[in-house]
C-alpha positions as CSV (number, residue, x, y, z in Angstrom):
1,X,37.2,32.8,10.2
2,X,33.9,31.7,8.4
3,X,34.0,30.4,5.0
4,X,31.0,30.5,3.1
5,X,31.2,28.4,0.0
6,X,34.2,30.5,-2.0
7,X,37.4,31.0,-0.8
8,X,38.9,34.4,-0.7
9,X,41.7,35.7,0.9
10,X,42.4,39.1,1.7
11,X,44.9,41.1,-0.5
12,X,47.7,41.4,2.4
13,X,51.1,42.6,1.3
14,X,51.5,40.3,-2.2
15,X,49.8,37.6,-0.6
16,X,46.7,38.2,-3.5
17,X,43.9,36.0,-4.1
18,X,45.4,33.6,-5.9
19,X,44.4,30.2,-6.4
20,X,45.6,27.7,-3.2
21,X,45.7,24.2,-1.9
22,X,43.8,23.1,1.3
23,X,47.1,23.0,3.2
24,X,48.8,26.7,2.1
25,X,44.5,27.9,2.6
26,X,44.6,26.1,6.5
27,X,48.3,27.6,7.0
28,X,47.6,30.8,6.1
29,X,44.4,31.3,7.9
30,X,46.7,30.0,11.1
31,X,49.1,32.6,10.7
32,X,46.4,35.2,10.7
């Protein structure tokens, strides 16, 4: 998944765009 410049997540479940580290950003993308 491409990340231009900003980081956000999608809203999945209450997984919101919140603010996240490198690591839980890498992990998440992972497990999607």
């Amino acid at each position: 998944m491409p990340l231009t410049g900003q980081y956000e997540p999608p809203r999945v479940g209450d997984y919101t765009a919140r603010e996240v580290t490198g690591a839980e950003r890498d992990e998440w993308w992972a497990r999607t």
